[in-house]
N, C-alpha and C positions, 0 to 999 in steps of 0.2 A: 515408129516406136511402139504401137499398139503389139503389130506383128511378132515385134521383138518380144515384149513382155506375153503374149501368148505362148512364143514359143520356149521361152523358158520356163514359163508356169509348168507345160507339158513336160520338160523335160524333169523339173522339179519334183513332180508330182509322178514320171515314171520312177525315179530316184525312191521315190518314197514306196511309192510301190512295193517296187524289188525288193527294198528290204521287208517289208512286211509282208508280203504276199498278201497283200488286199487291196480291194480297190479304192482309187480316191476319197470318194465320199463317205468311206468309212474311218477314214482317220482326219475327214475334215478338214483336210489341205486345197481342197476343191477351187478355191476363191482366188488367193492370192500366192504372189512370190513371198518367199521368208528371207527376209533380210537381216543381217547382224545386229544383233540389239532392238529387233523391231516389235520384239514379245508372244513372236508365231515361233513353234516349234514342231515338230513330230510328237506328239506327245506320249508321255513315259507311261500310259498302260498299253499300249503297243509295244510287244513283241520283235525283234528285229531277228532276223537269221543268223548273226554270230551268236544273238545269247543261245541261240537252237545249238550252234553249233558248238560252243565251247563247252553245256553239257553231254557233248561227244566228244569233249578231248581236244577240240581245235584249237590250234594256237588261229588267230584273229586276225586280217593286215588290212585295213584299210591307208590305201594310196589315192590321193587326190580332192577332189572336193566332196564336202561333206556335204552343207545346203540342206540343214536337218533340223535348224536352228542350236543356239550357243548364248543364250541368256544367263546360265549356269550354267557348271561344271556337269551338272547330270544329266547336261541334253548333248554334250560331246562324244565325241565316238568312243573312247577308252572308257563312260561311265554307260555305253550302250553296248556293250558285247565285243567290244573291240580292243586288241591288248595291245597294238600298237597302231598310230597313225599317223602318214605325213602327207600333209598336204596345205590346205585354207579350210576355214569355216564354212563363208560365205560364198558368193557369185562375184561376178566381176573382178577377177582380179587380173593386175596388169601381168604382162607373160614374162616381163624382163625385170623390174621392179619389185612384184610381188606383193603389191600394195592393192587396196579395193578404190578403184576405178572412181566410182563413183562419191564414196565418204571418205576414200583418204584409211588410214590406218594399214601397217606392215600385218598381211595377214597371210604367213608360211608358216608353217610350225611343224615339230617331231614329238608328241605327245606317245606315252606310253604308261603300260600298267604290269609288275612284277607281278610273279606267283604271290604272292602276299596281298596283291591291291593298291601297292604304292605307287601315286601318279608322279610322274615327271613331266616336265614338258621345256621345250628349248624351242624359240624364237630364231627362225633363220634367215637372220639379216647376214650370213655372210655367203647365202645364196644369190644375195641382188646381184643381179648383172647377167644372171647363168639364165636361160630359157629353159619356162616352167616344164614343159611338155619334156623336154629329157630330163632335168631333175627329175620328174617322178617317176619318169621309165627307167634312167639309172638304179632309184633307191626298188623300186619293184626287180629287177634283175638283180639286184646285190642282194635279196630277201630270200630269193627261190634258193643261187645258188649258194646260200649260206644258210637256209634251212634243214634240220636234222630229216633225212627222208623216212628215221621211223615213225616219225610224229606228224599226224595230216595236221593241214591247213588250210586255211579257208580265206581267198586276197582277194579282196574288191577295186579293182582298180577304176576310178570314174574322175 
């Protein structure tokens, strides 16, 4: 179990990275995993690459896990640069079910934000039963070829 939790710390913490293009210990994630409701987040004076890039025009797509922290609405991806998202919050979720492993709770969603700012979000309990790994390669395939090709974008698939 140690193992285990190191190496998702690691992965955590390159997740966090990436979007920020800095290193761990400057944004503090250094120590621990952040788990759903556990009061650790990425925190909001960090910078993330969509916001870089949607003052370029980008329409935004985060596909997959977030693992960014989800305390509040303004530690989710559609209040972090991202104008659509589907996937889970947290880590551990089951692959067929789509529930978190470990605490229990349905955690798949389709979270999005209009030209205007208005959030939506839809709960996909009528995913149970499909396997995660092509849900979210389907909706990433459905997004490219259903994207306007005059308008860049920017898809983080993890």
């Amino acid at each position: 179990t140690t193992r285990a939790t190191l190496r998702s710390t690691r992965v955590l913490h390159n997740s966090s990275s990436l979007l920020t293009s800095r290193y761990i210990v400057r944004t503090g994630l250094q120590a621990d995993v952040i788990l759903n409701g556990g009061g650790m987040a990425l925190p909001l004076n960090e910078t993330l690459w969509p916001e870089y890039m949607k003052e370029l025009g980008y329409q935004n797509y985060l596909i997959g896990k977030w693992h960014q922290g989800a305390n509040s609405w303004k530690e989710t991806p559609t209040f972090r640069g991202f104008d659509y998202f589907y996937g889970y919050y947290g880590g551990q979720i089951h692959y067929f079910g789509h529930y978190h492993t470990k605490f229990g709770g349905h955690d798949f969603r389709r979270d999005s934000r209009d030209e205007n700012g208005k959030f939506t979000q839809d709960i996909l309990k009528n995913e149970v039963g499909n396997y995660l790994t092509k849900s979210l390669t389907d909706e990433a395939i459905r997004i490219v070829k259903e994207h306007d090709r005059k308008d860049p974008m920017f898809m983080y698939f993890s």
